[in-house]
TORKOL-4160 file (C-alpha; in steps of 0.2 Angstrom, whole numbers, padded with zeros to 4 digits, m for minus):
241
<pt num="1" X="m0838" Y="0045" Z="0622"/>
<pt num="2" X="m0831" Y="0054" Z="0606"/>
<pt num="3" X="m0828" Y="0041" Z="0592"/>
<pt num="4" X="m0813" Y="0051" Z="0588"/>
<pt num="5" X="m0807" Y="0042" Z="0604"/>
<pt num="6" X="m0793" Y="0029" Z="0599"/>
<pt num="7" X="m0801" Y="0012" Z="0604"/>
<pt num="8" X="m0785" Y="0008" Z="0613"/>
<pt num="9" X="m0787" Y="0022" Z="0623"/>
<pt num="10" X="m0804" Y="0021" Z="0629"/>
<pt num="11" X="m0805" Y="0017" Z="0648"/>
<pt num="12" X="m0816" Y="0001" Z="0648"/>
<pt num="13" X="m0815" Y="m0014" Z="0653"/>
<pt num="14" X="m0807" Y="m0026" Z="0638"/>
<pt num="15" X="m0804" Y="m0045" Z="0640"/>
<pt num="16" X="m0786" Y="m0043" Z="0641"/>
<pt num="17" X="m0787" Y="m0033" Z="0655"/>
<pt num="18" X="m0802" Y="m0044" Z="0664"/>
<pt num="19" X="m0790" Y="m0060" Z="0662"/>
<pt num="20" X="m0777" Y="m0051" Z="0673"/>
<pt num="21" X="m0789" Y="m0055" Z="0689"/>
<pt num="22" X="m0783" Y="m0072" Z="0685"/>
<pt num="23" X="m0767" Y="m0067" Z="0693"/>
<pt num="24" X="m0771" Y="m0054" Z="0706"/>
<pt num="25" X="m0781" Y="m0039" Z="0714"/>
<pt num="26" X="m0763" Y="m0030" Z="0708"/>
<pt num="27" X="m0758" Y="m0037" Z="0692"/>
<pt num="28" X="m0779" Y="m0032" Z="0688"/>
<pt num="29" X="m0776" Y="m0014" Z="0695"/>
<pt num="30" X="m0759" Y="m0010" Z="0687"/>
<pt num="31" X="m0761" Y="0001" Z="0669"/>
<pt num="32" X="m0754" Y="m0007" Z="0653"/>
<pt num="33" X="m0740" Y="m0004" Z="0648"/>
<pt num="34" X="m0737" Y="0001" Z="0631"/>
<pt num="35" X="m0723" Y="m0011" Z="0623"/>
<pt num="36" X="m0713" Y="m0012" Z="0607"/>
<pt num="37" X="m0711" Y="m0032" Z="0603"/>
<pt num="38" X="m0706" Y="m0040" Z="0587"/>
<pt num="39" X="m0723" Y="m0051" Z="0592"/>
<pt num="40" X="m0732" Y="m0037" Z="0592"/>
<pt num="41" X="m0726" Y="m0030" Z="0576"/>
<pt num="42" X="m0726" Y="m0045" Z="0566"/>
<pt num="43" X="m0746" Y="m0051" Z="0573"/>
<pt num="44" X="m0752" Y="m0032" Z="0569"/>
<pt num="45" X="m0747" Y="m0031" Z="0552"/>
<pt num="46" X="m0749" Y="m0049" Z="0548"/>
<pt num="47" X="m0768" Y="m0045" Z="0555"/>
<pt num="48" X="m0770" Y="m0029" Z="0543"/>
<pt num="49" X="m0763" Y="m0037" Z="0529"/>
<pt num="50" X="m0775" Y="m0051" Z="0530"/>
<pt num="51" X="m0789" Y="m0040" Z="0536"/>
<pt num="52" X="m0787" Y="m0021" Z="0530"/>
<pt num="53" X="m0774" Y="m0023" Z="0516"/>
<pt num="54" X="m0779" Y="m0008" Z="0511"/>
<pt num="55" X="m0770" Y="0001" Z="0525"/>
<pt num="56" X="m0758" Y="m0014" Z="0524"/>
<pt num="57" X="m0752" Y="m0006" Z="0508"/>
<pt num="58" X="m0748" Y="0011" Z="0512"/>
<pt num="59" X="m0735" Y="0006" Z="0522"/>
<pt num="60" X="m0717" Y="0008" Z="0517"/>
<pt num="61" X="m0703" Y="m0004" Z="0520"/>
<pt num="62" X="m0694" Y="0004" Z="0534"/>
<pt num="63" X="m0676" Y="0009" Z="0536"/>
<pt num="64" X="m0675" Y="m0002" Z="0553"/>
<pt num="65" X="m0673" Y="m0021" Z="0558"/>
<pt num="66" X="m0682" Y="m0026" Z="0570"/>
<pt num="67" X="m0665" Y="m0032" Z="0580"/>
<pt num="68" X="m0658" Y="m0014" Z="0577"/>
<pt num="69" X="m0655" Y="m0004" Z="0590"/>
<pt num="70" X="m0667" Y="0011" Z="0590"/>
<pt num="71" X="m0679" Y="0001" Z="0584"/>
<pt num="72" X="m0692" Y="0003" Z="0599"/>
<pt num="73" X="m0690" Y="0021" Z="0602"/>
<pt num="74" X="m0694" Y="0022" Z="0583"/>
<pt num="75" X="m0709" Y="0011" Z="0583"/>
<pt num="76" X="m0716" Y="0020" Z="0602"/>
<pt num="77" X="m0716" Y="0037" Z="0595"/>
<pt num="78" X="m0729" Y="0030" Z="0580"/>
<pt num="79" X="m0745" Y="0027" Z="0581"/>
<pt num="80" X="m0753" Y="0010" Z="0575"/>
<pt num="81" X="m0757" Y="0020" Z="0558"/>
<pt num="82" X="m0739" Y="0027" Z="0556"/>
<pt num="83" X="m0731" Y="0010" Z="0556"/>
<pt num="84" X="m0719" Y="0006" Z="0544"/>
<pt num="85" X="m0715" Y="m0013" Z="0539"/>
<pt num="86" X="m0697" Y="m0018" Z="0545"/>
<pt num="87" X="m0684" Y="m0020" Z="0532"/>
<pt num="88" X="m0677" Y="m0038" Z="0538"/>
<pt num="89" X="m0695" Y="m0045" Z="0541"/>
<pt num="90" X="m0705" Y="m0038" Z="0525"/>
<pt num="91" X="m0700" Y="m0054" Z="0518"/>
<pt num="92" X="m0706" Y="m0067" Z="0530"/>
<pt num="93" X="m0722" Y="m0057" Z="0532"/>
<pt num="94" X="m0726" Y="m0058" Z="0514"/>
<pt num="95" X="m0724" Y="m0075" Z="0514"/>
<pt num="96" X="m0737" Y="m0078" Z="0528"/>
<pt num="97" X="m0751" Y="m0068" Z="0521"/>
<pt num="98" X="m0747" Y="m0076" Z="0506"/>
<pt num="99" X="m0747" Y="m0094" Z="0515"/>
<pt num="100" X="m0763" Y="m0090" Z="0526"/>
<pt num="101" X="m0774" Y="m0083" Z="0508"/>
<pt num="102" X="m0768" Y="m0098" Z="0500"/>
<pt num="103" X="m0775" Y="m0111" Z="0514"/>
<pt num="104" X="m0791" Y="m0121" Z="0510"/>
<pt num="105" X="m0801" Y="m0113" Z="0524"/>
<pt num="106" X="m0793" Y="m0094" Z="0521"/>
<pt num="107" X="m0813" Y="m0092" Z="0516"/>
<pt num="108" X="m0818" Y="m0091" Z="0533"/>
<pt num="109" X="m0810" Y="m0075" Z="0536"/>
<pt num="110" X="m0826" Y="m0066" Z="0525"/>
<pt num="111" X="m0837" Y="m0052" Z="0536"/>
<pt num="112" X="m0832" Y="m0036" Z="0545"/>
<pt num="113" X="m0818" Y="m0034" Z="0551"/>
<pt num="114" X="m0808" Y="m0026" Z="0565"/>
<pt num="115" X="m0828" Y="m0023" Z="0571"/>
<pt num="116" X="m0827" Y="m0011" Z="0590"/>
<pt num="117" X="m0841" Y="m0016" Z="0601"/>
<pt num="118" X="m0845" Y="m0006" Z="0616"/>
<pt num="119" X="m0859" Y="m0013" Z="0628"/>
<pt num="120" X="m0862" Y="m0017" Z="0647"/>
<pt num="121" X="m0859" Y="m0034" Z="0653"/>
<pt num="122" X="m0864" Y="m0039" Z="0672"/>
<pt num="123" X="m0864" Y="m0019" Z="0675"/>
<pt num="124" X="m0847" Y="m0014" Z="0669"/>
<pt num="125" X="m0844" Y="m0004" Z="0654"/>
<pt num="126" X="m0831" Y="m0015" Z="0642"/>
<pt num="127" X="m0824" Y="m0013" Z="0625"/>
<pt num="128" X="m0821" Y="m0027" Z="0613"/>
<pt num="129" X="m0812" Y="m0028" Z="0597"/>
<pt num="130" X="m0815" Y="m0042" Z="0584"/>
<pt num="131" X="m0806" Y="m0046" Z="0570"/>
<pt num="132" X="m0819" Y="m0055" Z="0558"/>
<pt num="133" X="m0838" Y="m0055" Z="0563"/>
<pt num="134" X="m0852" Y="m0064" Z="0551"/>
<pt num="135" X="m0868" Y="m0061" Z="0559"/>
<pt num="136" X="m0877" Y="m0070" Z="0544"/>
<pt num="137" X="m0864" Y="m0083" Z="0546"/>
<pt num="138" X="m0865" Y="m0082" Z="0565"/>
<pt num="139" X="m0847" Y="m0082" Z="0566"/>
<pt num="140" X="m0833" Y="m0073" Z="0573"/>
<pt num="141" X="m0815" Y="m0078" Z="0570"/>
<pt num="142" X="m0801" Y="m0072" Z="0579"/>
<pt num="143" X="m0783" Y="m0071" Z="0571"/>
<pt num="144" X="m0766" Y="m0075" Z="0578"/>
<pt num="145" X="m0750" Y="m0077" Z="0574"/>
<pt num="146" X="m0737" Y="m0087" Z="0586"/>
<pt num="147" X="m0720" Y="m0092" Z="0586"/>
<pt num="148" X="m0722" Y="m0110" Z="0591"/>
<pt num="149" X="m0721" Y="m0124" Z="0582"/>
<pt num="150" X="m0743" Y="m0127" Z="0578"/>
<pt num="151" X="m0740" Y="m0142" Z="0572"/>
<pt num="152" X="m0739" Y="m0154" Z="0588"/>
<pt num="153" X="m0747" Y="m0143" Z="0600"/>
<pt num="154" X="m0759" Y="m0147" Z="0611"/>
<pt num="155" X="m0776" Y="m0136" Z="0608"/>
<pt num="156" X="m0785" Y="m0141" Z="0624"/>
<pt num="157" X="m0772" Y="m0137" Z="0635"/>
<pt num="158" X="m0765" Y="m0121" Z="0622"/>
<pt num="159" X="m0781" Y="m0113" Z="0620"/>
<pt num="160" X="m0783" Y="m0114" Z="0640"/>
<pt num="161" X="m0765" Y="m0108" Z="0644"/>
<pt num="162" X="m0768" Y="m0091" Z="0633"/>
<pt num="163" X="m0785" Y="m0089" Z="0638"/>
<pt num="164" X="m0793" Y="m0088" Z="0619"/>
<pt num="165" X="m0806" Y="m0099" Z="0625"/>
<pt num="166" X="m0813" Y="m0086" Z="0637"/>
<pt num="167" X="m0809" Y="m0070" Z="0624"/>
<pt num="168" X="m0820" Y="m0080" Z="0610"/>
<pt num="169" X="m0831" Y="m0079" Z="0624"/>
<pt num="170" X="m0829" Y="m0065" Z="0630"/>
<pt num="171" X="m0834" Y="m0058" Z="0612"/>
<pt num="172" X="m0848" Y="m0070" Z="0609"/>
<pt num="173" X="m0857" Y="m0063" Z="0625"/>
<pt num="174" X="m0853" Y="m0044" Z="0619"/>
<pt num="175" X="m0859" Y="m0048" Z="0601"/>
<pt num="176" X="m0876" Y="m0057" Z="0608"/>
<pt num="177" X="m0879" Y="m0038" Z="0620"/>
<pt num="178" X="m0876" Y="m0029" Z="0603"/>
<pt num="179" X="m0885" Y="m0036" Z="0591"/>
<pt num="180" X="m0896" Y="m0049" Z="0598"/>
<pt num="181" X="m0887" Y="m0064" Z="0589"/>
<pt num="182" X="m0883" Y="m0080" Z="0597"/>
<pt num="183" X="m0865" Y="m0084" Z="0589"/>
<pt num="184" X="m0865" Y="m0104" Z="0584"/>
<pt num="185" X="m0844" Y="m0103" Z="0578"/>
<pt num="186" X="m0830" Y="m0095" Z="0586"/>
<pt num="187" X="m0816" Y="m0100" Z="0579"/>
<pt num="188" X="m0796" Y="m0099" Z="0581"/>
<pt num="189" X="m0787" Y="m0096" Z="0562"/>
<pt num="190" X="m0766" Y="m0099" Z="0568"/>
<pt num="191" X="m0753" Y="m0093" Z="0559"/>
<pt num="192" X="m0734" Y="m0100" Z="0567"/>
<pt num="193" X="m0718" Y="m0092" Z="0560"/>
<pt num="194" X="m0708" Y="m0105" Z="0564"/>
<pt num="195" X="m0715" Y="m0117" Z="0554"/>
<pt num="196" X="m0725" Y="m0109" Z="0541"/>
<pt num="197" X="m0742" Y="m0118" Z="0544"/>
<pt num="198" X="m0759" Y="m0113" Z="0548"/>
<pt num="199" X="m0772" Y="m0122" Z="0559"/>
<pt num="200" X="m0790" Y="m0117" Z="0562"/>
<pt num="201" X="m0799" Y="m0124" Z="0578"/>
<pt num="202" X="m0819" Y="m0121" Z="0581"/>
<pt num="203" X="m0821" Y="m0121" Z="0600"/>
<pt num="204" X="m0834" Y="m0133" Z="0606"/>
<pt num="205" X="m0849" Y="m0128" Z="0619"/>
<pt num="206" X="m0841" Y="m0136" Z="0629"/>
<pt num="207" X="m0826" Y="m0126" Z="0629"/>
<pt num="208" X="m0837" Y="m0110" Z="0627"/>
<pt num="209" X="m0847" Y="m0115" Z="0643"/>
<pt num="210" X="m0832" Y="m0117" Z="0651"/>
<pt num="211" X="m0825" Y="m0101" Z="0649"/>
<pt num="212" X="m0842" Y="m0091" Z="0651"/>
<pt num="213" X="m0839" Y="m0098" Z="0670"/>
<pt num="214" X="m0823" Y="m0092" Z="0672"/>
<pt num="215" X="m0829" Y="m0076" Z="0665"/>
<pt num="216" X="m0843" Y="m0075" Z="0677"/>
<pt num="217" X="m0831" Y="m0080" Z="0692"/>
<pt num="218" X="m0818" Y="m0064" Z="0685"/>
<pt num="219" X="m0834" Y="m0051" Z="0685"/>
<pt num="220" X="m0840" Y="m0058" Z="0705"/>
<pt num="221" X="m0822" Y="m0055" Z="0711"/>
<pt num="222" X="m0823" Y="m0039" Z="0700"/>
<pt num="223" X="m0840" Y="m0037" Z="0711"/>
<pt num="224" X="m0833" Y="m0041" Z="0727"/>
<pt num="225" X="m0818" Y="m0030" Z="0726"/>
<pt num="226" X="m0829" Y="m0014" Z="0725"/>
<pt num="227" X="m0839" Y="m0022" Z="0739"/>
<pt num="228" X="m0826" Y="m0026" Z="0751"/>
<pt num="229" X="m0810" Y="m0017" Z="0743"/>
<pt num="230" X="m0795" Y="m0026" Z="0739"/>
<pt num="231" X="m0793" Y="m0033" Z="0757"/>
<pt num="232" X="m0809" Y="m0041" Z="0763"/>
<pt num="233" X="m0802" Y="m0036" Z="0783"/>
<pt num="234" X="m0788" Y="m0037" Z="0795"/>
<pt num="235" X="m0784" Y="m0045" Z="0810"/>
<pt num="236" X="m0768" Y="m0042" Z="0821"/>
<pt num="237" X="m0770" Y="m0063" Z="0825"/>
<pt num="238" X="m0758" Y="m0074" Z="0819"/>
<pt num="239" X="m0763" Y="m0088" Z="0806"/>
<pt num="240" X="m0753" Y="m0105" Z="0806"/>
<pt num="241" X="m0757" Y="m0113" Z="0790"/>
């Protein structure tokens, strides 16, 4: 495939859209969407101004708020590289990368950034996108911002309930087909807007092992819907359960 592709637009199988199987053959088979959300704005330049400040700095404060009306017809007709930074957010963004760069472990964030991988996993063609990989480190971080309060959540059970266990994962294992590396470190680098704080979790093998099972059981029902199609039979009996 043409590297002129857009990555978004490349028909492979992603993490975000494996995950969906989590829910249902349908969820799984519906398309994407493509959405305007202030979370989505807000993460994506928080991400390229952390990451890519480069770009992050050719951008122009815009005329919009992110509350105006228009505001998402505006931002849909954009692409990713044409977006401009809304006028009544610029602020609270510039605190938070100022926040995340002046955080203790803000070092970890050092490698290559925003690195595509394309590779086969258990047959299927997938696509991943990471936001910091170290391979001399054997590290890869991924970035997010939420708007929950980080500082009394629970990581075991809010890792597990947004799945970033299994996308760590998912990455580790499409980093390993790629380059033959065994990452040691994936870690979570958290960035909440409600209460301006940062906190970095290094998922366990535990945690990893767990979600390379979940992974697996995602690919045989990926496996046994080819096989058997979305309905494994039908029978005109009726069940009393």
């Amino acid at each position: 495939m043409s590297k002129d592709v857009n990555y978004y637009d490349r028909d492979l199988l992603s993490h975000s859209k494996l995950k969906k199987l989590s829910v249902s053959y349908n969820e799984f088979m519906n398309p994407f969407e493509k959405k305007v959300s202030e979370a989505l704005i807000m993460g994506s330049l928080m991400d390229e101004g952390l990451l890519e400040p480069d770009l992050y700095n050719k951008r122009k404060v815009s005329e919009y708020n992110l509350k105006q009306k228009g505001y998402e017809k505006h931002y849909l007709e954009a692409d990713s590289h044409k977006y401009d930074i809304p006028k009544n957010v610029a602020p609270k963004i510039k605190t938070g990368l100022q926040i995340v760069k002046n955080h203790p472990l803000y070092y970890l964030l050092e490698g290559d950034v925003q690195t595509e991988i394309f590779e086969t996993l258990n047959g299927e063609s997938c696509k991943s996108k990471l936001d910091v990989l170290n391979l001399n480190k054997s590290r890869i971080i991924d970035f997010k911002t939420t708007s929950k309060d980080i500082s009394n959540i629970n990581p075991y059970y809010w890792v597990r309930n947004w799945f970033y266990h299994t996308q760590l994962a998912f990455y580790r294992q499409m980093v390993n087909k790629c380059y033959s590396v065994n990452i040691e470190e994936c870690i979570l680098f958290v960035y909440s807007w409600s209460n301006e704080d940062v906190r970095v979790f290094q998922l366990s093998d535990e945690t990893l092992q767990e979600a390379d099972k979940i992974i697996d059981g995602w690919f045989d029902k990926l496996g046994s819907i080819k096989i058997d199609g979305a309905f494994k039979g039908m029978s005109d009996e009726i069940e009393i359960i």
